[in-house]
C-alpha positions in Angstrom: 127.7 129.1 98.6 126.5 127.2 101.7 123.1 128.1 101.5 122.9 127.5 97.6 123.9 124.4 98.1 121.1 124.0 100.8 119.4 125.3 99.4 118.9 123.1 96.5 120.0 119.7 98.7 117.4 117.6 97.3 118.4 118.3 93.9 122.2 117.0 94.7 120.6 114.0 96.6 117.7 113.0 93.6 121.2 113.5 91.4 123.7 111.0 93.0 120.6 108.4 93.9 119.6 108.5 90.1 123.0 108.0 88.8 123.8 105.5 91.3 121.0 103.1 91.1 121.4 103.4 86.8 124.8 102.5 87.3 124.0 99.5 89.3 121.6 98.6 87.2 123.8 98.8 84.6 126.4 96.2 86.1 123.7 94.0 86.9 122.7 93.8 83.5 126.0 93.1 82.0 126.7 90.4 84.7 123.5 88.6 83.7 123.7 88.7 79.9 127.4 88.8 79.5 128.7 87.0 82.3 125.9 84.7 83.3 125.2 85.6 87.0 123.9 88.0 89.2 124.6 89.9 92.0 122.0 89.8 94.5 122.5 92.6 96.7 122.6 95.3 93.5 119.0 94.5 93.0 118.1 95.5 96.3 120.3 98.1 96.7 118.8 99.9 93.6 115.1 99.3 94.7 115.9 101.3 98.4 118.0 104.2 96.3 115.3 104.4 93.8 113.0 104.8 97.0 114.8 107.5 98.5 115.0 109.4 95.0 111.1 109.5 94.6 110.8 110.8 98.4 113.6 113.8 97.8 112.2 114.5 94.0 108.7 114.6 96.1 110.6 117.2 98.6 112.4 119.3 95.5 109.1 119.4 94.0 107.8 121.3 97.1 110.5 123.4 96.7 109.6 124.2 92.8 106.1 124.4 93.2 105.7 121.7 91.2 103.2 119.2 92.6 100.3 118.6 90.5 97.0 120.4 91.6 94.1 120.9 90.4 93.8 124.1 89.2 90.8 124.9 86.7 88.9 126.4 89.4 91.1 129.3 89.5 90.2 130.4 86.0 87.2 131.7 87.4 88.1 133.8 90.3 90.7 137.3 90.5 94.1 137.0 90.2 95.2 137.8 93.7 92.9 136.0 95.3 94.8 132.6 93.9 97.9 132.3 95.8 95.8 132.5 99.1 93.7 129.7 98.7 96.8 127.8 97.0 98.3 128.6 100.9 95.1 127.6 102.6 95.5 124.1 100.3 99.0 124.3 101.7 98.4 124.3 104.8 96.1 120.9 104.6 99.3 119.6 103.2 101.6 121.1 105.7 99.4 119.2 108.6 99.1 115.7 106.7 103.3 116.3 106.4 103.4 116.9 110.2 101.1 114.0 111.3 103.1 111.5 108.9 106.6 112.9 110.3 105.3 112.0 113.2 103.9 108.5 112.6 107.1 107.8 110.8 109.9 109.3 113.5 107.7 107.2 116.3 108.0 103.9 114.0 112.1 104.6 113.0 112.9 105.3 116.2 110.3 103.2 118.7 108.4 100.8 116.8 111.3 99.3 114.4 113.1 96.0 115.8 116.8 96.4 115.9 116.7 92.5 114.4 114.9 93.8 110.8 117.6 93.4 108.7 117.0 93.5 104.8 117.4 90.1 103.0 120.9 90.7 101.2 122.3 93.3 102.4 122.0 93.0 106.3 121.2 96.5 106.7 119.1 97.5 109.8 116.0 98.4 108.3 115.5 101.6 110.2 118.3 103.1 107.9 116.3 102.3 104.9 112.8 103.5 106.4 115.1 106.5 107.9 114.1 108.4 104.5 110.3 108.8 105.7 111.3 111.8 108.5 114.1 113.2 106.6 112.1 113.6 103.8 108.6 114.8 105.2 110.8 117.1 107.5 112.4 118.4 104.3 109.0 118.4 102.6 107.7 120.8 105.2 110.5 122.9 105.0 110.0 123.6 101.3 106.3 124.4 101.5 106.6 126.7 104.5 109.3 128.1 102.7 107.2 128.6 99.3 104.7 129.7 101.0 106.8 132.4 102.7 108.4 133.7 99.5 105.0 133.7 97.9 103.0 135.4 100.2 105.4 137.5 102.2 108.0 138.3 99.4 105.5 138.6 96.8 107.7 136.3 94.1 105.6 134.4 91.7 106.4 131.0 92.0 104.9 128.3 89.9 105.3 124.8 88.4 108.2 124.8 85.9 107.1 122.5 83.8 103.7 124.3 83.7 102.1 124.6 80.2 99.9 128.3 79.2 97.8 126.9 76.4 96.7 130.9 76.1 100.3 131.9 75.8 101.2 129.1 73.6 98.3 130.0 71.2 98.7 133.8 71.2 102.5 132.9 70.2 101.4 130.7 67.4 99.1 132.7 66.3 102.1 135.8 66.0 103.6 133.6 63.8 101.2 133.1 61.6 100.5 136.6 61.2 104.3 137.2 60.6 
């Protein structure tokens, strides 16, 4: 049950940030149009939640396999040779992930003046910007991990939402025979 839910911890997270900054969003509108006035602090609220929702989505999509690459190239070479030079593009990634971690644990932790506050809520600004190692750390995580259970496992992991214009056609063209 624990790792389940680990396992899947961005998808919680992007779930409760999306809901919560709608619903924010929501009461701001009906305080403007119905009541008159707003509530300053909702709008800036929503903006940092909406912010941390596009870095975990970015880290779930690891996780699926689901960032966009392109992939045309690999129409013309074998089958098993694909899922290696998807790792070696990987491991660019993987490095770029590491150096910004990095960058962005140095500026959280050394670089960020305790006085930054943000302008309605009062916030220290290194909770806000706090997202930027969490979420490259998690980021790494999921590609190593991907990685791991594609090339060591052998499971065939790839983009959900991924269309097969060859599959699609063969399965329209069954129906037309039918």
């Amino acid at each position: 049950m624990f790792w389940k839910f680990l396992d899947n911890i961005e998808s919680v997270i992007c779930r409760i940030l999306l809901s919560g900054f709608v619903c924010l969003l929501f009461v701001q509108i009906i305080a403007r149009e119905v009541f008159g006035f707003s509530i300053s602090w909702i709008e800036e609220l929503s903006v940092y939640m909406f912010v941390w929702f596009v870095y975990f989505g970015a880290s779930y999509a690891a996780l699926k396999g689901a960032h966009n690459r392109v992939t045309f190239q690999f129409k013309f070479l074998p089958e098993g040779s694909i899922k290696y030079i998807e790792a070696f593009a990987d491991l660019f990634w993987l490095f770029f992930n590491v150096y910004f971690l990095y960058l962005a644990t140095d500026f959280v932790f050394n670089k960020m003046n305790k006085f930054w506050k943000s302008q309605t809520l009062g916030v220290e600004m290194k909770y806000i910007y706090m997202v930027l190692p969490i979420a490259f750390a998690l980021m790494t995580v999921r590609i190593i991990q991907v990685n791991y259970r594609r090339l060591v496992k052998g499971e065939d992991i790839h983009d959900p939402d991924q269309i097969d214009l060859d599959e699609i056609k063969a399965a329209t063209e069954a129906a037309k025979k039918s």
